[in-house]
N, C-alpha and C positions, 0 to 999 in steps of 0.2 A: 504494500500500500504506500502510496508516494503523498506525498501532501505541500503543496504551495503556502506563497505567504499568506496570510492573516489577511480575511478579507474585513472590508468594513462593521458591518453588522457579526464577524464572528462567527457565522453560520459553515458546519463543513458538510460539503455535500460532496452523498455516495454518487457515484457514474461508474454504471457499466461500460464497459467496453466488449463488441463481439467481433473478430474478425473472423472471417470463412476460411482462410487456411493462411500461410505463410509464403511473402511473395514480396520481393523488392518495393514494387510500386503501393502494395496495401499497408507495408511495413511501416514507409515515408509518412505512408495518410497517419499511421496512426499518430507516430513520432509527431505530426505536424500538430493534430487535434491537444496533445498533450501539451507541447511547447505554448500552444496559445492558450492556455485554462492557466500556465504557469508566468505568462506575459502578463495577461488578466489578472494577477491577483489571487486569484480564485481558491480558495482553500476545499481540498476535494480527500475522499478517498476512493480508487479507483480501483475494481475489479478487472484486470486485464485476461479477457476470455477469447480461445484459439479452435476454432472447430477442426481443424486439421484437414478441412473439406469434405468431410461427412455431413451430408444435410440433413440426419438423424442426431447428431451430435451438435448442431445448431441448433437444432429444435430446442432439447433439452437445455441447453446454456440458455437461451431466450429465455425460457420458461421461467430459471430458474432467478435468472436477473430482474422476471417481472415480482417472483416470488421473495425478491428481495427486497422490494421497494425502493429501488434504484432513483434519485430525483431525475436521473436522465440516462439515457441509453445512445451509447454510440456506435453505430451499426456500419461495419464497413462491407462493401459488395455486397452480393447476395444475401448474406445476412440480413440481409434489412428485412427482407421477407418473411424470415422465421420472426422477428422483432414483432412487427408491425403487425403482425398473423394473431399475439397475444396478451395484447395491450392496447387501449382504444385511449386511456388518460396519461400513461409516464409520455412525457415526451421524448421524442427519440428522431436524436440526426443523423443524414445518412450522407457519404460518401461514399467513389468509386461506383456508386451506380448509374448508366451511364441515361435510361430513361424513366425518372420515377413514377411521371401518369404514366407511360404503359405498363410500367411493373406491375401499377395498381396499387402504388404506398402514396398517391397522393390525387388531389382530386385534377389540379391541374400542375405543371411546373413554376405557372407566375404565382399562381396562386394554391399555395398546400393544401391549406385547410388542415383538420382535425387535429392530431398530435406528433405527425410526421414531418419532415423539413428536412433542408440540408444543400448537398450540394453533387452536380453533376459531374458526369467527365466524360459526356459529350463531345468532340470530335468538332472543330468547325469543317465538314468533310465538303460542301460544296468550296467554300473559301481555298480547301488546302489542293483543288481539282486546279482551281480558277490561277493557283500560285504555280503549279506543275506546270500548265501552258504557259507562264509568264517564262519561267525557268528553262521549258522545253517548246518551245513555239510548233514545232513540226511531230508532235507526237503523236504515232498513228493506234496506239495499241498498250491497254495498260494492263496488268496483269492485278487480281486483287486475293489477297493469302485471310482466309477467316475459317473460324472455327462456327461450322453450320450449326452446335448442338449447341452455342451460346447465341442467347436471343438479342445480348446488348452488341455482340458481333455481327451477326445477319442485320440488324435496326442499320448499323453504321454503312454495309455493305449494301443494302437496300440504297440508302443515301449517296452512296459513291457511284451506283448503277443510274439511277436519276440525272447527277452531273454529269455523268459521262457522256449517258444518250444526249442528254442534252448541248451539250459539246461536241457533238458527232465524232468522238470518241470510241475506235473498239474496247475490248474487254472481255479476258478469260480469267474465269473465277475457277 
């Protein structure tokens, strides 16, 4: 349990923490969420929970985080899902998730709503199309590498497929 400075009112609040497994980029998210509660001030004691990528094992950690009475829950990628699945009142942020209304952990993205928030990692995929032609003016053929059985993959690749026809751009996925 880690704990930051003395906030003003003195109040130390519990925060869960769920990450879906262990991974460079999820790793950073957490470190960063951490770094800024300890920027903040913020006097915390934090549950740091690791599903190891068992979506069974998510569950359970969620559960038990709701069972904790956690003032807030930090849900990185797909965790958010199991989070969000067992609590309508803790509030809980999410990162690394790249579409939350489609996920279905939020009503829209301008607008959350209920107890869910956070933050995307969305792709500006037409913008990075529109930058390729700046870069490669004469590019007849783009090849695109995604993993079909991830939905925030296909969303993006959906997206690249759009700019491309639109670009009159080929493309083998």
């Amino acid at each position: 349990s880690k704990e930051a400075e003395q906030t003003a009112d003195g109040e130390t609040y519990k925060i869960g923490v769920l990450q879906l497994t262990q991974h460079v980029a999820l790793d950073k998210t957490n470190e960063g969420f951490v770094a800024a509660l300890d920027d903040a001030g913020i006097k915390y004691e934090i549950d740091q929970q690791n599903a190891a990528g068992e979506q069974s094992a998510c569950q359970t950690i969620a559960e038990k985080l709701v069972n904790d009475k956690d003032d807030l829950i930090f849900a990185i990628a797909t965790a958010a899902q199991a989070v969000a699945g067992v609590t309508d009142s803790i509030p809980i942020l999410v990162s690394a998730v790249t579409d939350p209304a489609a996920s279905g952990l939020v009503e829209s993205n301008e607008v959350p709503g209920g107890n869910v928030s956070g933050t995307s990692d969305l792709t500006p995929v037409k913008e990075q199309i529109d930058l390729m032609q700046q870069i490669i003016p004469d590019v007849k053929k783009v090849g695109l590498l995604y993993c079909s059985a991830e939905a925030n993959s296909v969303l993006q690749i959906d997206m690249a497929k759009e700019a491309l026809d639109t670009a009159g751009i080929e493309y083998e996925d």
